[in-house]
N, C-alpha and C positions, 0 to 999 in steps of 0.2 A: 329043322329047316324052316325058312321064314317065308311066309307066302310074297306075292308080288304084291299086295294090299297093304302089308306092313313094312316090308324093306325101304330103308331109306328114311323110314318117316321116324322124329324124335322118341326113343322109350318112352321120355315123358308124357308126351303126347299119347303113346299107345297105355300106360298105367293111366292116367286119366280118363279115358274114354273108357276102358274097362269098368272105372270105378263108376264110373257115371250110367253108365249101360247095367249093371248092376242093385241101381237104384230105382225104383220109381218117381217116385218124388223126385229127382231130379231129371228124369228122364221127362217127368208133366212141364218141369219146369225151366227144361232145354227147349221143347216144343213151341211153349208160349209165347217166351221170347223169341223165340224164330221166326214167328208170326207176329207178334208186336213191332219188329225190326224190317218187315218187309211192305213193299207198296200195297201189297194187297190188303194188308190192314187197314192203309189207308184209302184203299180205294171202297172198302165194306164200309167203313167208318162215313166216306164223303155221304155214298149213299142213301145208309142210317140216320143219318143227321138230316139229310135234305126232306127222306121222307116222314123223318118225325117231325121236324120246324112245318112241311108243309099242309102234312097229315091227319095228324095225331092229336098235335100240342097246340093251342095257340101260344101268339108269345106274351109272356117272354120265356115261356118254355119252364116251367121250375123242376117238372121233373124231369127233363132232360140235362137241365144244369146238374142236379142229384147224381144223375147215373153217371155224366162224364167226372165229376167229384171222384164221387167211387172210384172207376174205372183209371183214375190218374193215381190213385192212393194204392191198387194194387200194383198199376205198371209201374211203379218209381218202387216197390219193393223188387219187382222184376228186374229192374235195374241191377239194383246194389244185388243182387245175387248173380247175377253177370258180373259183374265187377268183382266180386268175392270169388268167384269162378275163377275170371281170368287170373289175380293177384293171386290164386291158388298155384294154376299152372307154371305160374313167373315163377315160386318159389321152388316147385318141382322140379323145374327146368335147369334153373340154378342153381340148386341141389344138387342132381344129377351129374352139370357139366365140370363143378365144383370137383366131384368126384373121379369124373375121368381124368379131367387138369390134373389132380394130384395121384391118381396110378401111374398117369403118364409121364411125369415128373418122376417118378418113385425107379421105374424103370428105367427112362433115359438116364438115371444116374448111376442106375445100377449097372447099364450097358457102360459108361463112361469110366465107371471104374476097372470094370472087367478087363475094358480096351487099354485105359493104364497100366493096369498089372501085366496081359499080356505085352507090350511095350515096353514096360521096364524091364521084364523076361529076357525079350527078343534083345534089347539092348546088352545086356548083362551076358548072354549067350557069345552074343557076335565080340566084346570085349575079349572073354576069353578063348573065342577061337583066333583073334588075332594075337593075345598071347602065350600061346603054347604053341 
């Protein structure tokens, strides 16, 4: 029985999130990007930056320029594993759909033939009852 949580939503989609939930490491690394993709990053960020420029650092900031270095060299690897993520699910998805298209083909031929042989039956039947 499928819960109300799962019904309706793609297999692909539910074997992915299993595998992913499964992992830590991807599970740090669903998180991040979660966070890297949302305003609140950037609204932590505006204010990080304001109070280090106004704070901290004078300018021209070197070590503030270092950390956002850094911090762009990990995000842009965050990236591409989003991106490898997503092209993951593309192929599961298509995979998957690949596979019902062609049950489902498999079947409607196999109904189409059935439905012919009975018809050629029914045909062949009624010939001979109107010849005898």
């Amino acid at each position: 029985m499928t819960s109300t949580k799962t019904r309706g939503r793609h297999p692909a989609i539910l074997a992915l999130e299993a595998q992913r939930a499964a992992n830590l490491q991807l599970r740090i690394a669903d998180a991040i990007t979660a966070f890297a993709g949302s305003m609140r990053f950037v609204y932590v960020h505006v204010v990080v930056f304001a109070v280090w420029m106004l704070f901290i650092e004078k300018s021209p900031w070197p070590t503030l320029t270092l950390v956002v270095s850094l911090e762009a060299i990990f995000l842009s690897t965050f990236v591409m594993i989003g991106q490898n993520r997503q092209a993951a699910f593309q192929q599961m998805k298509a995979d998957h759909d690949f596979n019902e298209s062609e049950l489902e083909l498999k079947t409607n031929t196999q109904l189409t033939r059935e439905i012919h042989a009975l018809t050629t039956e029914l045909h062949r039947r009624l010939v001979e009852e109107g010849k005898g």
